[in-house]
VOKE-795703 format. One record per residue (C-alpha): residue number from 0; x, y, z. Coordinates in steps of 0.1 Angstrom, whole numbers, m for minus. Example, Ala and Ser with C-alpha at 12.3 -4.5 7.8 and 13.67 -1.06 7.14 Angstrom:
<recs>
<rec 0; <123; m45; 78>>
<rec 1; <137; m11; 71>>
</recs>
This chain:
<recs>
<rec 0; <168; m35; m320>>
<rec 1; <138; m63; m326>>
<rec 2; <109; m55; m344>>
<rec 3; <77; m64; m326>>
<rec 4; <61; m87; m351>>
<rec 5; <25; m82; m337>>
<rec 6; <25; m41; m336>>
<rec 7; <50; m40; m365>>
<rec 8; <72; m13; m347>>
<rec 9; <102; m12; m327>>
<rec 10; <100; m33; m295>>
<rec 11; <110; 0; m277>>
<rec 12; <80; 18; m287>>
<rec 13; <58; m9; m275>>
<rec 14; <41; 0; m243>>
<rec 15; <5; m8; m224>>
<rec 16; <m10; 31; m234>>
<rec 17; <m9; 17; m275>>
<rec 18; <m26; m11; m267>>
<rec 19; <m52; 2; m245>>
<rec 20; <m47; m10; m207>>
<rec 21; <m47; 16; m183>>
<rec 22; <m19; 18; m150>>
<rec 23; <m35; 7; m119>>
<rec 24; <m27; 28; m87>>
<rec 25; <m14; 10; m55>>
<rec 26; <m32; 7; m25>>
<rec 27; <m49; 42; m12>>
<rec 28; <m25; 54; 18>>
<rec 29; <m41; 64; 49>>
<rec 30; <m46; 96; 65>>
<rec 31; <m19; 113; 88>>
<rec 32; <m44; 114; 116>>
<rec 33; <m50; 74; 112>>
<rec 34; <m10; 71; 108>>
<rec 35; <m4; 92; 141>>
<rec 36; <m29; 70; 162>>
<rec 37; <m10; 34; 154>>
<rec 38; <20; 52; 165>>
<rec 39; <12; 64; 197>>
<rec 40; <m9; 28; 201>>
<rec 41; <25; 15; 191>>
<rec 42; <42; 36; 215>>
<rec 43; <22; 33; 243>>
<rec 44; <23; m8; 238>>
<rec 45; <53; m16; 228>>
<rec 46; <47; m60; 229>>
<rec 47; <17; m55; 207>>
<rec 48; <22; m68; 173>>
<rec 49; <1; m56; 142>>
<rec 50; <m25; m78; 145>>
<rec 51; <m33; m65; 178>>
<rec 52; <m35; m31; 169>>
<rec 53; <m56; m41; 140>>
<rec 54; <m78; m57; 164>>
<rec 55; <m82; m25; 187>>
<rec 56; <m87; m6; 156>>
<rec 57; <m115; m25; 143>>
<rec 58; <m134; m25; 177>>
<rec 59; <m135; 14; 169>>
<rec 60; <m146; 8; 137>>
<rec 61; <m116; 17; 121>>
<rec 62; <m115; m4; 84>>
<rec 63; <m74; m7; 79>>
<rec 64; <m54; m33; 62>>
<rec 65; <m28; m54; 85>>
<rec 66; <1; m44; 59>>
<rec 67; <m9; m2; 63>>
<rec 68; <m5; m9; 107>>
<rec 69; <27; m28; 100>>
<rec 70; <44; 1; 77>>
<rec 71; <31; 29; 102>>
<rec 72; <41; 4; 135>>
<rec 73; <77; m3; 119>>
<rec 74; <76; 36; 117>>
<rec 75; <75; 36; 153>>
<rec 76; <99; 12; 168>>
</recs>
């Protein structure tokens, strides 16, 4: 094994934790209820894209990113 020459230890035992960073979470998912209403949108349109239903969503003042109505869309086709 390599030693780390800045911590001095093994390069194994280096990690983010020892040096102080904290993990970042991934994007916050979105509720069931929000993930049930792009389906049946998506179901009951089936030649709208995402960016479509992102548009009917944000008239109802829905705040979603494009990327959350694509995984729940794909869920639907």
């Amino acid at each position: 094994m390599l030693a780390c020459p800045i911590l001095g230890g093994l390069d194994h035992e280096y990690s983010l934790e020892k040096v102080g960073h904290e993990a970042r979470p991934g994007r916050p998912a979105i509720s069931k209820e929000l993930r049930e209403l792009i389906r049946e949108i998506s179901a009951a349109n089936p030649r709208w894209g995402s960016p479509r239903i992102l548009g009917e969503l944000r008239t109802l003042g829905i705040p979603v990113a494009k990327d959350r109505v694509d995984d729940a869309a794909v869920d639907a086709a």
